[in-house]
N, C-alpha and C positions, 0 to 999 in steps of 0.2 A: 820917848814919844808915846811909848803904852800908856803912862802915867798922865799923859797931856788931853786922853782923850779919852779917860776914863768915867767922865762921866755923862757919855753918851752910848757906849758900846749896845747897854742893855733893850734901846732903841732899836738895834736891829737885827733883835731876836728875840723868840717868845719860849718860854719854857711848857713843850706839849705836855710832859707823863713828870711826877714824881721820881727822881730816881731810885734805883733799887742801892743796896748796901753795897758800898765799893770801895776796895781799899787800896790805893794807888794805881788806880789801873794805868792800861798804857792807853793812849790814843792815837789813833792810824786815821790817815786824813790823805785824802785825792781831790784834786780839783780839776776837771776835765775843761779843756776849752783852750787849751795851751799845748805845749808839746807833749807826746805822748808816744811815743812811735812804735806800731803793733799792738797797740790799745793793751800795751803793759799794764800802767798802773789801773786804767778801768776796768781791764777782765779779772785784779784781782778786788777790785769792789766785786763786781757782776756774783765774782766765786763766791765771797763771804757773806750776799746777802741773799741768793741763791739757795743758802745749804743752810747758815746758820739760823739760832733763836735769838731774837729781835726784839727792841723796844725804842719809839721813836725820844729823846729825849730833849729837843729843842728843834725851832726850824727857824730859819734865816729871812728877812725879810726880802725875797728877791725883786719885787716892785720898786725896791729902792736900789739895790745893790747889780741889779741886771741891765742890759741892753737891750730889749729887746728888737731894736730895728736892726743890730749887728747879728742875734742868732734869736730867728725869730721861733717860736714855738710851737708844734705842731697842732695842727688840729684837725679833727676828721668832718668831711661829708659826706650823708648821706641820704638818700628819701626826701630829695630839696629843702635841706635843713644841717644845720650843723648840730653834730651828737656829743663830740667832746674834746673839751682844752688840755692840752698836755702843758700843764703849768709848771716851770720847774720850780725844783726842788733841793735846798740846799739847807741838808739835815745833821742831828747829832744822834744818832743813833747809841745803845746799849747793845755788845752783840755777846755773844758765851761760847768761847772753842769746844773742842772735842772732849774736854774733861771739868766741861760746866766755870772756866775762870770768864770773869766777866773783860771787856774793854770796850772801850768806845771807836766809834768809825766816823769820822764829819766828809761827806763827800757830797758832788753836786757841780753847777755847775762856778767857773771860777770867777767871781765878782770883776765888774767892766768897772765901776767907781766904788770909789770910799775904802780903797786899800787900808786906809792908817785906822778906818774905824773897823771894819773886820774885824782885823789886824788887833786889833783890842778886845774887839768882843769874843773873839775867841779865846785870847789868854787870860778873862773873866773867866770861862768857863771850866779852863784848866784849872784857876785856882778853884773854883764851886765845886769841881768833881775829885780835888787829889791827883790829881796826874802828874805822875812819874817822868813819862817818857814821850814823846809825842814820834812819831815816824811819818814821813812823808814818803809818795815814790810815785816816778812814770819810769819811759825809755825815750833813749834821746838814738837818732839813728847814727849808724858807725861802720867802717868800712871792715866787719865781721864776716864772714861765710855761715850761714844758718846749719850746716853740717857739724858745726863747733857746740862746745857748751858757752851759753848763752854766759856771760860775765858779766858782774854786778859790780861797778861801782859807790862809792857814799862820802858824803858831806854831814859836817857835824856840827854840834856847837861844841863840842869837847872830844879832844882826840881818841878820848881812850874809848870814847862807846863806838866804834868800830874799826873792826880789825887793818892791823896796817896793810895788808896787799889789798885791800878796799879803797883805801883812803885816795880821795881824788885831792893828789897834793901837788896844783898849782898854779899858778894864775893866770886868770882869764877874766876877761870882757862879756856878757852875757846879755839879752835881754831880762827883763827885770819881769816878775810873776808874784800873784799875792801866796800863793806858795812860800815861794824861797823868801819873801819879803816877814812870812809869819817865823819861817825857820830865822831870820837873821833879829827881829825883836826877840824872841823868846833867847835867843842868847844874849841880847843886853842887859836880861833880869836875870842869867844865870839859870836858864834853864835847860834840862835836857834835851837835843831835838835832836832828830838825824835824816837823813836823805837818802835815800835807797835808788839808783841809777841802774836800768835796766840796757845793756849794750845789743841794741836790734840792726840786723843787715840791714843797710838803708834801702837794698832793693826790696823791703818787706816792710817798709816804715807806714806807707801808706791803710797796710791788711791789719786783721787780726793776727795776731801771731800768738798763742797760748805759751808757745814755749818760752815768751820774755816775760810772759804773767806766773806761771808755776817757777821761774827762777827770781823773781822778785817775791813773793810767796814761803821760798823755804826762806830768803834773807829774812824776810820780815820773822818769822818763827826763829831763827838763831839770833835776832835782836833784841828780841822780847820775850820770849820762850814761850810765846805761845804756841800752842799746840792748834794750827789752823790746818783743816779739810784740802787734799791736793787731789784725791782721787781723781775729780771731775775734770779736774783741768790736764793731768796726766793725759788721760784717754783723748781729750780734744787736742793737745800737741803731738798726741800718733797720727792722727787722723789729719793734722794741719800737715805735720813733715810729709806721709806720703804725697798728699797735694801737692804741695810746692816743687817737691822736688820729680814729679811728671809733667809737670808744667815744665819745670827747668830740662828736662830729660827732650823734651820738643822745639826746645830752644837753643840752639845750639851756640847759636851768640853768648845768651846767659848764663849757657853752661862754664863757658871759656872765661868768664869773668868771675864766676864762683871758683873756679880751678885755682884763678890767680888770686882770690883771697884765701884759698885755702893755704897757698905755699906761703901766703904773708902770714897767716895765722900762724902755720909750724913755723917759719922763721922767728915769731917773737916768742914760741915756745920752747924751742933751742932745747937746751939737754935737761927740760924738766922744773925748772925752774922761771917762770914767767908769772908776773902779778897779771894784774888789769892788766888789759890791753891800752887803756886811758892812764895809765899811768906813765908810759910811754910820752916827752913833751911832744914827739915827732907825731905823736898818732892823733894825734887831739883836734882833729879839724871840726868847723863849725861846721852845721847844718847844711848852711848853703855852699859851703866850701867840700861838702861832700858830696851835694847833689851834684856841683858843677865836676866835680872828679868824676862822679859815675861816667855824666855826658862824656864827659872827654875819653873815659877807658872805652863809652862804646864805640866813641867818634874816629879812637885812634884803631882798635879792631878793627871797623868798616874799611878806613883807609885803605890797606895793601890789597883786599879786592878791589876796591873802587880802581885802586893804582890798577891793577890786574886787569880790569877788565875796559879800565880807560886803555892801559898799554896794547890789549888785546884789538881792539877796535884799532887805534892808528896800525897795529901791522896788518890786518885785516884789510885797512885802505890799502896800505901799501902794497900789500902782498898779489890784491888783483893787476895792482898797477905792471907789477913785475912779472906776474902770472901771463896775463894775456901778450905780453913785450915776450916772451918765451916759448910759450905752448902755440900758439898761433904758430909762430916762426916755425916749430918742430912740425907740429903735426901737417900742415900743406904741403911742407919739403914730403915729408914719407908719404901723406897719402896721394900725392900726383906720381911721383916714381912706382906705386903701387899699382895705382888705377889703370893707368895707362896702357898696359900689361893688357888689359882685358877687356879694355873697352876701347871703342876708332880714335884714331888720332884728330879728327873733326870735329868731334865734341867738346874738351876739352877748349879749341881755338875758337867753338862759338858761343858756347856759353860767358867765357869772359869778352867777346867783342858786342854780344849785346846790351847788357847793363852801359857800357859807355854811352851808346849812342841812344 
């Protein structure tokens, strides 16, 4: 298909800067707009263009390749007048690690039409620049405890470019992304690409979560050997865990749910030997198929209160019912034997002969 649409690719993209001298580099690519869970794969763009040296080397035609009524673009008001269009931006970047090796970064937002022409135009580009290796990555959510080390999953075109406790080896049904769509062409021409899978508690899918971006981060430097900046992102997952986990510390529901993913975590850790957690076929639920677990782990917690306090209420009925059939009974016997003692025997016979009459 790459070769079917080859000579339209260059139509949706313009070449910004000359490139500098490069000699196989690798290329690292995000497309934000799809699943990503704890803003994995974005906070390690955010990190590399954040910190690193930089040069824009192509941009994408997103007027063609965007939706804009599906996500619409920001823009500011102000002083009755609009100041400024946040138009995206889907670029190829030059960036240089910590010891000046160059690579490329394509990231932005992830194309709404023209998958197959992307999809092309980017493996023009691979061949224009030499590229070795191409790496992709988000997080996808997982019923993990954020107390654990974050675990990395990966997908290939070729087994051998990542490691076997990595290897997400087995089949499944997915929805379809121009991502994995670019990963599964470039393996039809025999080229290197891999997929870097970041494993986020799904009760953190929602947030930023640093610690599934510094653990997709070292993957990505043991895939490629680059030598990428983690300081920043270190410091921002101290700073995430203690949050999370005072929140969780006030929660006492959510704490009782991480408890029970912790014993699941040590159970698949067993005596020291455990891969993935997604390599497990038992563990491998879908998205949705984990959202609706959660519901259900908090719906079946809730239960035995609710049981409780429903059971609590009928004996509560009941118990007046029995209560007053009792206590009345007791207490007039004693306090008329008592009273009587000390107060005229008159009383007594007129006070109950008046309410009759």
């Amino acid at each position: 298909m790459i070769e079917e649409v080859a000579d339209m690719p260059d139509a949706l993209y313009e070449l910004v800067d000359d490139a500098p001298e490069l000699e196989s580099p690798v290329l690292l690519y995000h497309l934000n707009g799809f699943v990503d869970a704890g803003h994995a794969g974005g906070g390690v763009v955010d990190q590399l263009l954040d910190t690193l040296e930089q040069r824009e080397l192509a941009r994408f035609d997103t007027d063609r390749l965007v939706d804009y009524r599906a996500r619409r673009p920001e823009m500011h008001f102000a002083q009755g007048a609009f100041q400024h269009y946040e138009a995206p931006e889907l670029t190829l970047r030059v960036l240089y690690d910590d010891v000046g090796a160059p690579f490329l970064l394509l990231s932005g937002p992830e194309p709404d039409v023209m998958w197959e022409g992307f999809t092309a135009a980017v493996a023009e580009l691979i061949e224009r620049f030499g590229v070795r290796l191409t790496v992709g990555f988000y997080g996808i959510p997982t019923a993990t405890p954020h107390t654990r080390p974050i675990g990395i999953s990966a997908h290939a075109t070729k087994r051998h470019l990542v490691p076997d406790e990595q290897l997400l080896d087995m089949e499944l049904r997915v929805p379809g992304s121009a991502a994995a769509l670019l990963q599964y062409r470039l393996g039809q021409v025999d080229r290197d690409a891999v997929g870097l899978v970041a494993q986020v508690p799904h009760y953190l899918a929602e947030s930023e979560f640093p610690q599934a971006s510094l653990s997709v981060l070292r993957a990505v430097s043991a895939v490629t050997g680059l030598l990428l900046p983690t300081a920043a992102l270190g410091e921002a997952a101290e700073l995430a865990a203690r949050a999370v986990q005072e929140e969780i510390d006030g929660n006492e529901q959510v704490a009782r749910v991480v408890r029970a993913l912790e014993s699941q975590y040590d159970a698949y850790e067993g005596a020291g030997s455990r891969g993935s957690l997604l390599a497990e076929p038992k563990a491998v639920p879908t998205a949705d198929e984990i959202g609706a677990e959660f519901e259900q782990f908090l719906a079946d917690l809730d239960q035995p209160d609710n049981q409780s306090d429903d059971q609590s209420d009928d004996q509560s009925d009941d118990e007046p019912d029995d209560e007053p059939d009792d206590e009345p009974d007791d207490e007039p016997d004693d306090e008329p034997d008592d009273e009587p003692d000390d107060e005229p025997d008159d009383q007594p016979d007129d006070e109950p002969d008046d309410p009759p009459s």
